[in-house]
Structures are given as structure tokens and as C-alpha cells.
KEMI-404090 format. One record per atom (N, C-alpha, C): x, y, z; residue in three letters. Coordinates in steps of 0.02 Angstrom, whole numbers, plus 50000, padded with zeros to 5 digits. Layout:
% KEMI-404090
XYZala...
***
This chain:
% KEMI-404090
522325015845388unk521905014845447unk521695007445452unk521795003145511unk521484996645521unk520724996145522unk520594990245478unk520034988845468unk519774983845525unk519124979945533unk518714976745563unk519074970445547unk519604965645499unk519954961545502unk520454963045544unk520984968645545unk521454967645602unk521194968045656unk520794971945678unk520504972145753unk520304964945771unk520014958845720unk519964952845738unk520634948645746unk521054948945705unk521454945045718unk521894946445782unk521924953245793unk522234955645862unk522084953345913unk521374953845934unk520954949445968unk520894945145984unk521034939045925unk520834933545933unk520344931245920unk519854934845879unk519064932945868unk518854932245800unk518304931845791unk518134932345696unk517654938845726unk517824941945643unk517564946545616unk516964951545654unk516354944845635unk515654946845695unk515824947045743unk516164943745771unk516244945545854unk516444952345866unk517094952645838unk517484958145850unk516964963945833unk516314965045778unk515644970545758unk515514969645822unk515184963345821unk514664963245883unk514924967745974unk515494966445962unk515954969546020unk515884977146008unk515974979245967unk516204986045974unk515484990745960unk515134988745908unk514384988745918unk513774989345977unk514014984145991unk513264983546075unk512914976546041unk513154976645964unk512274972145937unk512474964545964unk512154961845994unk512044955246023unk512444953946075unk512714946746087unk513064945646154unk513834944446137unk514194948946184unk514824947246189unk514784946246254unk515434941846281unk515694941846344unk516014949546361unk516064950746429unk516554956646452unk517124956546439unk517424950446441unk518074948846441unk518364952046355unk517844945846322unk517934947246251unk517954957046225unk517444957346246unk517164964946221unk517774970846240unk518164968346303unk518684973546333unk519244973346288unk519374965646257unk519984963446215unk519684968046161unk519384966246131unk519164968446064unk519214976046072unk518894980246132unk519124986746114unk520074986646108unk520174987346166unk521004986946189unk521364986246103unk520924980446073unk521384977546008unk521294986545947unk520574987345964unk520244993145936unk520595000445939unk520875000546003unk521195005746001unk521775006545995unk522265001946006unk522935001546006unk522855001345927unk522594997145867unk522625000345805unk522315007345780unk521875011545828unk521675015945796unk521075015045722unk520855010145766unk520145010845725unk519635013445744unk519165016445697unk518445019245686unk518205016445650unk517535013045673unk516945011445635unk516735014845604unk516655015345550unk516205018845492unk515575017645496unk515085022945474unk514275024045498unk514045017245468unk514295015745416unk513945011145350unk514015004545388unk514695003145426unk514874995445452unk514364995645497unk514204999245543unk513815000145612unk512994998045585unk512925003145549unk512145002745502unk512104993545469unk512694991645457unk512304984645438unk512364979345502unk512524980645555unk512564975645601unk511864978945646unk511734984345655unk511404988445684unk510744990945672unk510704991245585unk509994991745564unk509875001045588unk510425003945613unk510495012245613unk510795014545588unk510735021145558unk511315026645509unk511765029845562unk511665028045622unk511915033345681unk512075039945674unk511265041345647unk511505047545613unk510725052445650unk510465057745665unk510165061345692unk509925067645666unk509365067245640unk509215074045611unk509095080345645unk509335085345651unk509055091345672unk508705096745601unk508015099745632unk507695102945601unk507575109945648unk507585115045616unk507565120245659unk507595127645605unk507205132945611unk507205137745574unk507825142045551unk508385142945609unk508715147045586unk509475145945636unk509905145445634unk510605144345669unk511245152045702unk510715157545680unk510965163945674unk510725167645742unk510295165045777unk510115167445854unk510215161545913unk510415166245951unk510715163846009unk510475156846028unk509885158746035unk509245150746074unk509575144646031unk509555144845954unk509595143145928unk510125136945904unk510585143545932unk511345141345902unk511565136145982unk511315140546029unk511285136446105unk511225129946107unk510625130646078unk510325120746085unk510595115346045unk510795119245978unk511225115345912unk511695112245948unk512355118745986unk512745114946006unk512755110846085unk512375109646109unk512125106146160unk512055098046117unk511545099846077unk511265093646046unk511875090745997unk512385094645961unk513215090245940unk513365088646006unk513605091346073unk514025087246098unk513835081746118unk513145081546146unk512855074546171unk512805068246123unk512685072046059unk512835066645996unk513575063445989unk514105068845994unk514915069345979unk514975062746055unk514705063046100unk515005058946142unk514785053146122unk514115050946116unk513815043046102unk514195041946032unk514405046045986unk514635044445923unk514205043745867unk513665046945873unk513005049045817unk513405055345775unk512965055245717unk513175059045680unk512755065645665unk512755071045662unk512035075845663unk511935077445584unk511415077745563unk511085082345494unk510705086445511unk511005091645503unk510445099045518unk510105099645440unk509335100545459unk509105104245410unk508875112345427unk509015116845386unk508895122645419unk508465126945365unk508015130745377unk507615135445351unk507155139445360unk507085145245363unk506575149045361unk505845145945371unk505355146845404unk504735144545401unk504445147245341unk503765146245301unk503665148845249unk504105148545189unk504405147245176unk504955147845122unk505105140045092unk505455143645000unk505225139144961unk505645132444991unk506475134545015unk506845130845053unk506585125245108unk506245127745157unk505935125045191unk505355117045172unk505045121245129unk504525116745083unk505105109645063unk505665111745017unk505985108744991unk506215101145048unk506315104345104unk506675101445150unk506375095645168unk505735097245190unk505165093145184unk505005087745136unk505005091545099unk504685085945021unk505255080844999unk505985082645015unk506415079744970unk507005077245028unk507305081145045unk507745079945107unk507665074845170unk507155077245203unk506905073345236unk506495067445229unk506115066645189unk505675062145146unk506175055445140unk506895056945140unk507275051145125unk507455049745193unk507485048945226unk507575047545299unk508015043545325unk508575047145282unk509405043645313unk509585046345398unk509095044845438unk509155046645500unk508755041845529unk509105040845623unk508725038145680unk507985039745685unk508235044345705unk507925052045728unk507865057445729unk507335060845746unk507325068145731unk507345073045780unk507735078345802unk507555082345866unk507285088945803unk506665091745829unk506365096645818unk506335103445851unk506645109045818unk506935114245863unk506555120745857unk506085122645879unk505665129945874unk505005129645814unk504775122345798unk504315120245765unk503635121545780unk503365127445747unk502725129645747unk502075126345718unk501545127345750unk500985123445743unk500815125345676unk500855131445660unk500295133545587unk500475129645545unk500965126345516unk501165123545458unk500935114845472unk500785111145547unk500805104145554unk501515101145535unk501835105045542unk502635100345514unk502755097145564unk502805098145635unk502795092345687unk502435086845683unk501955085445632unk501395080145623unk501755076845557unk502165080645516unk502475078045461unk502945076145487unk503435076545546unk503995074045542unk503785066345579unk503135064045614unk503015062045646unk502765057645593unk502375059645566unk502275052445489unk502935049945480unk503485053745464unk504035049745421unk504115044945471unk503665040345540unk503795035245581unk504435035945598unk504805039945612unk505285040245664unk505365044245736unk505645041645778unk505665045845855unk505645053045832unk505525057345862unk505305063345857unk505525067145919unk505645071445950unk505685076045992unk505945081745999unk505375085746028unk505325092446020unk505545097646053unk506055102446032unk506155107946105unk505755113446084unk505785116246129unk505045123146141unk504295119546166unk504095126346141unk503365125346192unk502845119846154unk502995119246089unk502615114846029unk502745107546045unk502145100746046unk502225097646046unk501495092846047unk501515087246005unk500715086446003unk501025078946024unk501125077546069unk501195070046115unk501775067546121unk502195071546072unk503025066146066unk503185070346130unk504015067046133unk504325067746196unk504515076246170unk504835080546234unk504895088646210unk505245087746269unk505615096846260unk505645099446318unk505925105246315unk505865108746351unk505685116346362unk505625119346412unk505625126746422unk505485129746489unk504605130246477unk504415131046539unk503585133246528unk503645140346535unk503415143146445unk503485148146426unk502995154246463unk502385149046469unk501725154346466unk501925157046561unk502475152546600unk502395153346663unk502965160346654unk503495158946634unk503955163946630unk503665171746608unk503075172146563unk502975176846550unk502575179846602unk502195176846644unk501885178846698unk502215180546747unk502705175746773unk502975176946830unk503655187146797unk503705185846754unk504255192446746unk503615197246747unk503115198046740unk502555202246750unk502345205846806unk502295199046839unk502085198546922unk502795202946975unk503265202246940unk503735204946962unk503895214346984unk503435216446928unk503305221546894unk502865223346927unk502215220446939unk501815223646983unk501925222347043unk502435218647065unk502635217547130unk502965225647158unk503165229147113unk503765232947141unk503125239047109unk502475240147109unk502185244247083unk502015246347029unk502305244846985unk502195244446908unk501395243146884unk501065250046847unk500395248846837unk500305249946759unk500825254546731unk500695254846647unk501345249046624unk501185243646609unk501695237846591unk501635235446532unk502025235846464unk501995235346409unk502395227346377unk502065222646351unk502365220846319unk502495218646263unk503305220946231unk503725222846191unk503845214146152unk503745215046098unk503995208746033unk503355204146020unk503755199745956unk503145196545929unk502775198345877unk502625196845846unk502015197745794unk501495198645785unk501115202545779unk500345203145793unk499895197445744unk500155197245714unk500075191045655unk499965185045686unk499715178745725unk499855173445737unk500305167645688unk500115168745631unk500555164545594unk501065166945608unk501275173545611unk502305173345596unk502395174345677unk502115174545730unk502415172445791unk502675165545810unk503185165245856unk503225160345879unk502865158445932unk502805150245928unk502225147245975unk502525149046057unk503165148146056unk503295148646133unk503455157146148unk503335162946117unk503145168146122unk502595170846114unk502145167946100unk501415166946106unk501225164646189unk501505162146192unk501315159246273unk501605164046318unk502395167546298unk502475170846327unk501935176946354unk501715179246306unk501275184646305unk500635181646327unk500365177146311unk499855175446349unk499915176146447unk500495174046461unk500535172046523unk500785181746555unk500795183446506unk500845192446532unk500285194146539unk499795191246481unk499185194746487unk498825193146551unk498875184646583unk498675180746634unk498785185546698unk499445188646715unk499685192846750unk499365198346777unk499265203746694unk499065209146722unk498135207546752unk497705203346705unk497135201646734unk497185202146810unk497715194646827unk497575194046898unk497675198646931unk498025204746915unk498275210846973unk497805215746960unk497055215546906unk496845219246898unk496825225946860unk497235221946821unk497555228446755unk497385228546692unk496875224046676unk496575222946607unk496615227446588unk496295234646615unk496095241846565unk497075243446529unk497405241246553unk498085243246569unk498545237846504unk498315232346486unk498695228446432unk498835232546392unk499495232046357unk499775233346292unk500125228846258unk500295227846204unk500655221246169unk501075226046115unk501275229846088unk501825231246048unk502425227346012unk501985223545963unk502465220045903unk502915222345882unk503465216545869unk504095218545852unk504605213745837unk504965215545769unk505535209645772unk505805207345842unk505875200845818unk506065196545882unk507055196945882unk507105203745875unk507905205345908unk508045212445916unk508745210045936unk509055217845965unk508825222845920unk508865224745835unk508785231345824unk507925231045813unk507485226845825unk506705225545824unk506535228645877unk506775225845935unk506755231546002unk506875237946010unk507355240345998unk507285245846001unk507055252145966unk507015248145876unk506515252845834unk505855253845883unk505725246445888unk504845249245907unk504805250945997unk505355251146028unk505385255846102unk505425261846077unk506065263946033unk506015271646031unk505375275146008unk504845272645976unk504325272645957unk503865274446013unk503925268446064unk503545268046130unk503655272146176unk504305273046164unk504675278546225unk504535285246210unk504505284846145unk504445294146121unk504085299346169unk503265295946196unk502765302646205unk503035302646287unk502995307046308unk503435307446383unk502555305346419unk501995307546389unk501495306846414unk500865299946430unk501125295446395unk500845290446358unk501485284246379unk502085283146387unk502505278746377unk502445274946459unk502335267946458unk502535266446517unk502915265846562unk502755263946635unk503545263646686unk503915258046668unk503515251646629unk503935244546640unk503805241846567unk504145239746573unk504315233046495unk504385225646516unk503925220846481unk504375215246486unk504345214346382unk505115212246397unk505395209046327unk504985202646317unk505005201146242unk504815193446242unk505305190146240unk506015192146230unk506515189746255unk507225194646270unk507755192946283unk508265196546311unk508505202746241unk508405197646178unk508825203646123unk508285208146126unk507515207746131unk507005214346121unk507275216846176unk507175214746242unk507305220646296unk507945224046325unk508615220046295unk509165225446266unk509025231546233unk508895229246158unk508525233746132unk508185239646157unk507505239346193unk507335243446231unk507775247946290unk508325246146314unk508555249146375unk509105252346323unk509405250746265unk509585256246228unk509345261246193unk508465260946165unk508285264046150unk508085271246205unk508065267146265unk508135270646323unk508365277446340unk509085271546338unk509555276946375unk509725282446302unk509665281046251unk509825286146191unk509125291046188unk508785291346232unk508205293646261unk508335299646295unk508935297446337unk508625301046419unk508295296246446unk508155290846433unk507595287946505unk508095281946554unk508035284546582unk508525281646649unk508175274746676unk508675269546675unk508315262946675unk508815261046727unk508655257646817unk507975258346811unk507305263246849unk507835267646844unk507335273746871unk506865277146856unk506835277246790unk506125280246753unk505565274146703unk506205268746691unk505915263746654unk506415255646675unk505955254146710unk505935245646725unk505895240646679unk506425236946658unk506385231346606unk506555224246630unk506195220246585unk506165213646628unk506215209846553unk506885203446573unk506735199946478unk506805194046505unk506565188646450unk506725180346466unk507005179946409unk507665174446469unk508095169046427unk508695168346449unk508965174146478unk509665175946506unk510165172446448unk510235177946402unk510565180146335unk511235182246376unk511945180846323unk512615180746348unk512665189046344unk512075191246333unk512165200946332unk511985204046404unk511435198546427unk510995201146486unk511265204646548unk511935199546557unk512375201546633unk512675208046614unk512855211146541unk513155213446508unk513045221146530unk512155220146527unk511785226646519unk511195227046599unk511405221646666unk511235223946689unk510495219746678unk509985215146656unk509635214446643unk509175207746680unk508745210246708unk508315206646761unk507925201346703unk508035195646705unk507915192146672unk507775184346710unk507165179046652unk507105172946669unk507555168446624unk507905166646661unk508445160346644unk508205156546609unk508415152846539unk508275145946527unk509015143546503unk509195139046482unk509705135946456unk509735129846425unk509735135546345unk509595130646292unk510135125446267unk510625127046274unk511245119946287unk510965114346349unk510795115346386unk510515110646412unk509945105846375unk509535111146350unk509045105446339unk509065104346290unk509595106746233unk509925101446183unk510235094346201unk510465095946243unk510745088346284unk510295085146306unk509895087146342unk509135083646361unk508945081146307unk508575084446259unk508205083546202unk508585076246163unk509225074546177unk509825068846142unk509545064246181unk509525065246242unk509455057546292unk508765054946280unk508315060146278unk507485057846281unk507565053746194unk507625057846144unk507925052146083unk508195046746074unk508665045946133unk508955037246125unk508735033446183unk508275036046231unk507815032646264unk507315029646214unk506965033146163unk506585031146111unk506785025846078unk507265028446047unk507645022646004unk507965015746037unk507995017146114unk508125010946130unk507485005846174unk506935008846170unk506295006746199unk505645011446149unk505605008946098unk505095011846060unk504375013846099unk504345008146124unk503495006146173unk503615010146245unk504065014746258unk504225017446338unk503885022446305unk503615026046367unk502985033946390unk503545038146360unk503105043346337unk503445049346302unk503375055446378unk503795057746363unk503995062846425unk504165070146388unk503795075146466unk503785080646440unk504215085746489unk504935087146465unk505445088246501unk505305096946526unk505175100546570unk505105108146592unk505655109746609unk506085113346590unk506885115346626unk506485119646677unk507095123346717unk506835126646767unk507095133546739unk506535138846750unk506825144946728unk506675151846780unk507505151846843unk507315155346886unk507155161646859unk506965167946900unk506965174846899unk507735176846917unk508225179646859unk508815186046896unk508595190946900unk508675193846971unk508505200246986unk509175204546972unk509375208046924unk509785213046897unk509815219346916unk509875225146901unk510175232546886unk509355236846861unk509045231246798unk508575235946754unk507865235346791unk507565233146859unk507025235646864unk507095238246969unk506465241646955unk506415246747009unk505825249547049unk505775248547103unk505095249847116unk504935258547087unk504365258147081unk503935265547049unk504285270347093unk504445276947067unk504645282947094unk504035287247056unk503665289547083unk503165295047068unk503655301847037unk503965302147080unk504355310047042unk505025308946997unk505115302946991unk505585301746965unk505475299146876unk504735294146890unk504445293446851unk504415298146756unk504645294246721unk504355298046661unk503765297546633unk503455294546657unk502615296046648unk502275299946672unk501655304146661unk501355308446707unk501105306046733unk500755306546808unk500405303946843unk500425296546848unk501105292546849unk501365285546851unk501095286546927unk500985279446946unk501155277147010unk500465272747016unk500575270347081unk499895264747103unk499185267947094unk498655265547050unk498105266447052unk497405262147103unk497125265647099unk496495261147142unk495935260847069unk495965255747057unk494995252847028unk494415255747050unk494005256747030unk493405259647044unk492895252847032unk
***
């Protein structure tokens, strides 16, 4: 493979020039900088991280931190956040672990602590621990996807709105016993942007006048979490509500199978509503709020090398847009159709 000497002599230039060209770092002419690639590619050279890092004073290298790589959201934004890296020519370090766990700790104390990275994108980083405040000591750019963020740049759907608006939906079409399904009753082991979710359900039923009417039913945050604790919910024919909202698409799958292995006819006896629009959702039929977490992996890349290339520029707080799909799984109230007793619109006293 040609080194940073043939690409100069091809050229016509010395050495630095020919860095400085292919680099960005200082001034080349256009003229020069076009030769120097042209010379660059016709040998088939690549800069190595290490040559770049000493002209550059960067590892071009990018940390990702994030709990787990095994769910969808997850795995979504990862690869969003490689390609946008794969194109500028950064390099990614995932650190990955469990919250709570000894791994995690480790990651922290030792891994990261050495800070062979630009930057950091932060992926589903919860408040209870302050690790967004630790990654933010190690003085490097920082930015956050999800709902968590204590001033650095982020971005995210607005969680607490999504959970309201799939609510509102629900009582739009009559829906008065409305349950919602996932989450942790625990605050520590919830997540922060499913926390909001549910908050912004609870915001919902208030405004329509349904306080006496809240339910929250914890539950692993996936497909077989959902439907253990629906079939649960679904069981009493007397007691179970007309509507669900998921805290996200794998709980309220979940639920519409626990469903239909029921007997309960969705969405004729039971109305479900999930956020995220999961590659299952169209699958099953499922009225859901859109986000798209490949996107704001890519987002989350640009707001990072805006940082890195203007330290002193305003930190920005990116909201994707997360429409309503209206699907297959919800339905306005059928009184006789209903598997609840005495379902249907109430009046307040």
C-alpha cells in the first residue's frame, strides 16, 4: 500500500503538504489539494487514524455508549450513527452495557476514562446513575439521543408528547377504561424517555377527565413482557379494558397476541395503540407513533462535528417528528361488541 511519501512525490509536493491536503489541517490551494487527492487515489492510499491524529490533534475516532445493541431502537440508531461516521471517515467505539452492572461500572472507570475518542454520542442514558454528567467531565463533546439531557446537544422525539397524543386518540374514538401497558414501576429501572411516555398518558387521561380511570401496568419493555402481563390484564372479562397504549411497539405486539390467543378481537373488543413504528408494526396491523431512530443517529453525528468543529457554537436540542399511523388495531367503542361490561362513554358526576 502507498504511503504519504508516494502520494508526495506523485504530486509534486513535500510530505506536509501532501497531510495538509488530504487532512483539511491548514491551507492548501484547490489546485494543489485536487492533485494531491487524484495522486491519492490513483495509488490507493488511506490515511491511517494515527497519521491524521498527529497533523490533526484527533483520533477520528467516536465513542458510542449505550445500554444494549439487542433491541430494535437501539440497534436503529447504532447503525444510523456508523454510516454517518463511515462517510466522514471517523471511526466508532461502542461501549455497551447493562445499566447497573459490574460491566458498566467498569466501562466508566477504565474504558472510557482513557479517552481515545473525539467524542461521545450517548444513547438511552438515564438520569439515576449521573453518567451523562460523567461523560461530560471527561471534557469532551457529548450528545445525547433520547429524552435525557442536562444542556449538551440531544435529540429525540418528544416522548412525553407521543404518549399523550396516542391517548388522546383513544379517547377520541370513545375509549374510557385505557390502560397503560410497560415500564417499571420502579423509577430507577425505567427508562427516562418511557417515563415521559407515561407521564404524557397520564396528562391525557386528566385532560379528558379520566383520572378515576388511570391504570399503569408494568412490564418488561418487550414482546414476551407484553404479553405475559396483557394476558394477565386481559384475563377478567369484567375488569379488562377497551384500549391499550404500549410504551412501545414490542409491548403492544405483545398485547394484541396475548389478545387474539384470548378470543379478544382487536380492534373490535380491544383497541391498541404503540410508539415507535417497530419493523413488526405494519406487520400486525398496528396504530402507532413513528419515530426513526436511524435518523437521529445520523442527526446525533452532525450535531457532534458541529461541536468539534466550533466548540463555543449553542448546543441544540434536535425533536424528530413523530406522526400518528392510523392502522388495523384501534376502533371506536362498540357497546355490544365490547368485552367489557358496561364499556362505553361515561358522564362525571
Amino acid at each position: 500500500m502507498a504511503g504519504i511519501a508516494e502520494v508526495a512525490r506523485a504530486a509534486g509536493v513535500s510530505k506536509s503538504t501532501a497531510s495538509r491536503a488530504l487532512t483539511g489541517a491548514g491551507y492548501v490551494s484547490e489546485d494543489t489539494r485536487a492533485r494531491v487527492r487524484d495522486a491519492a487515489a490513483a495509488l490507493g492510499y488511506v490515511p491511517t487514524t494515527s497519521a491524521v491524529s498527529l497533523v490533526t490533534g484527533r483520533t477520528q475516532t467516536v465513542g458510542v455508549v449505550m445500554p444494549t445493541v439487542d433491541r430494535w431502537f437501539f440497534a436503529h440508531v447504532l447503525e444510523g450513527i456508523q454510516d454517518a461516521l463511515l462517510e466522514r471517515r471517523y471511526d466508532l467505539a461502542l461501549y455497551s452495557a447493562p445499566p447497573e452492572s459490574d460491566a458498566r461500572r467498569a466501562m466508566f472507570e477504565h474504558f472510557l476514562a482513557r479517552k481515545r475518542f473525539d467524542g461521545l454520542i450517548a444513547v438511552g442514558i438515564e438520569p439515576s446513575a449521573h453518567e451523562l454528567e460523567r461523560l461530560v467531565a471527561f471534557g469532551k463533546p457529548v450528545v445525547s439521543v433520547g429524552g435525557y439531557d442536562i444542556g449538551t446537544n440531544a435529540v429525540s422525539i418528544d416522548d412525553r408528547a407521543a404518549g399523550r397524543i396516542a391517548t388522546e386518540h383513544l379517547v377520541g374514538l370513545g375509549h374510557r377504561e385505557i390502560v397503560f401497558l410497560g415500564g417499571d414501576a420502579d423509577a430507577r429501572r425505567t427508562s427516562y424517555g418511557d417515563g415521559q411516555r407515561l407521564a404524557g398518558y397520564r396528562a391525557a387521561m386528566r385532560e379528558a377527565g379520566l383520572e378515576a380511570s388511570l391504570s399503569h401496568v408494568p412490564c418488561g419493555v418487550s414482546m414476551p413482557g407484553g404479553y405475559a402481563a396483557a394476558v394477565d390484564l386481559l384475563g377478567d372479562r369484567r375488569s379488562r379494558p377497551t384500549a391499550v397504549v404500549g410504551v412501545c411497539d414490542e409491548v403492544s405486539v405483545g398485547a394484541i397476541i396475548a389478545a387474539r390467543r384470548l378470543g379478544i378481537r382487536v380492534p373490535d373488543q380491544l383497541s391498541v395503540v404503540g410508539i415507535d413504528d417497530h419493523s413488526y408494526a405494519e406487520m400486525f396491523g398496528l396504530t402507532t407513533l413513528q419515530q426513526k431512530p436511524h435518523q437521529q443517529g445520523r442527526a446525533a453525528v452532525q450535531l457532534l462535528l458541529w461541536q468539534l468543529d466550533d466548540p463555543d457554537a449553542a448546543t441544540h436540542r434536535i425533536y424528530e417528528a413523530s406522526p400518528l399511523l392510523v392502522r388495523g388495531s384501534t376502533a371506536a367503542v362498540d357497546d355490544e361488541a365490547s368485552a367489557i361490561v358496561g364499556a362505553g362513554p361515561r358522564t362525571s358526576g
